[in-house]
N, C-alpha and C positions, 0 to 999 in steps of 0.2 A: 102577267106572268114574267117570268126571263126570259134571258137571250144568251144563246150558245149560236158563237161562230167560230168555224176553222179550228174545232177544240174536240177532243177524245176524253169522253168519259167513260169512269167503268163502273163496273155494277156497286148499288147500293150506294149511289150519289144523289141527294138530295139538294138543289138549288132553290131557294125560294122567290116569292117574285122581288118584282124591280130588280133582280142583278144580272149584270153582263157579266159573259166567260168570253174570252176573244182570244183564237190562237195559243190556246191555253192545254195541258194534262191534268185531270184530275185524277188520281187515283182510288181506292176502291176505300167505301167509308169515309167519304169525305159528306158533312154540310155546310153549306155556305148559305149563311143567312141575309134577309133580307138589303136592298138598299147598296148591297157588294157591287164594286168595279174591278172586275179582276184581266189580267193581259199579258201576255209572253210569261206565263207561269208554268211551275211543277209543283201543284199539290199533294202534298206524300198522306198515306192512309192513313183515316185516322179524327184527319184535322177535323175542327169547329170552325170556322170564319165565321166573327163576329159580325153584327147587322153595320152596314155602313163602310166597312172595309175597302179601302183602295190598293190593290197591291199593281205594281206593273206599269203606275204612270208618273211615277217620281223616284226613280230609282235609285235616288242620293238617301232620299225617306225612309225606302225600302232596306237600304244599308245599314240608317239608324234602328231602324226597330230590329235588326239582329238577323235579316234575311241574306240569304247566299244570291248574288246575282254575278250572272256569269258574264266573259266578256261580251258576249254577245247581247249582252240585255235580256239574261231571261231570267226568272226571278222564282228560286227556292223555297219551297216554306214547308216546314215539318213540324209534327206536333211538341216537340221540345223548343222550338222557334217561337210557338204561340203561347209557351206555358203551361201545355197540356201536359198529363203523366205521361210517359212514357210506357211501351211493354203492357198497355192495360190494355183489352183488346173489349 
């Protein structure tokens, strides 16, 4: 199975196993697929996280792939971030 710690998820979020959420918001209509490491994150509604995803432990990484990280080290990610359509619900 997964692991959610110190993380707020809201309705209609699907984790799949093998992935951690740590210290993390998932917002509503989110899946995060298999194999994910996710950490100091704000996942906005919507998203896919693809199987294998690291977001939150390389936050130089996190910059290149086009995510918002704030000074605090917390790390953005919306469905136009990932490539998803946008506005499609």
């Amino acid at each position: 199975g997964a692991k959610i710690n110190h993380s707020l998820l809201f309705n209609n979020v699907e984790v799949c196993s093998y992935s951690d959420v740590v210290d993390s918001v998932v917002l509503p209509d989110v899946t995060i697929l298999r194999n994910c490491k996710i950490r100091k994150a704000i996942i906005d509604r919507g998203c896919v996280i693809p199987d294998g995803t690291v977001i939150g432990y390389d936050l130089e990484h996190d910059r290149q792939r086009g995510f918002r990280v704030s000074d605090s080290g917390v790390v953005l990610v919306t469905r136009e971030m990932l490539g998803l359509p946008v506005g499609v619900e």
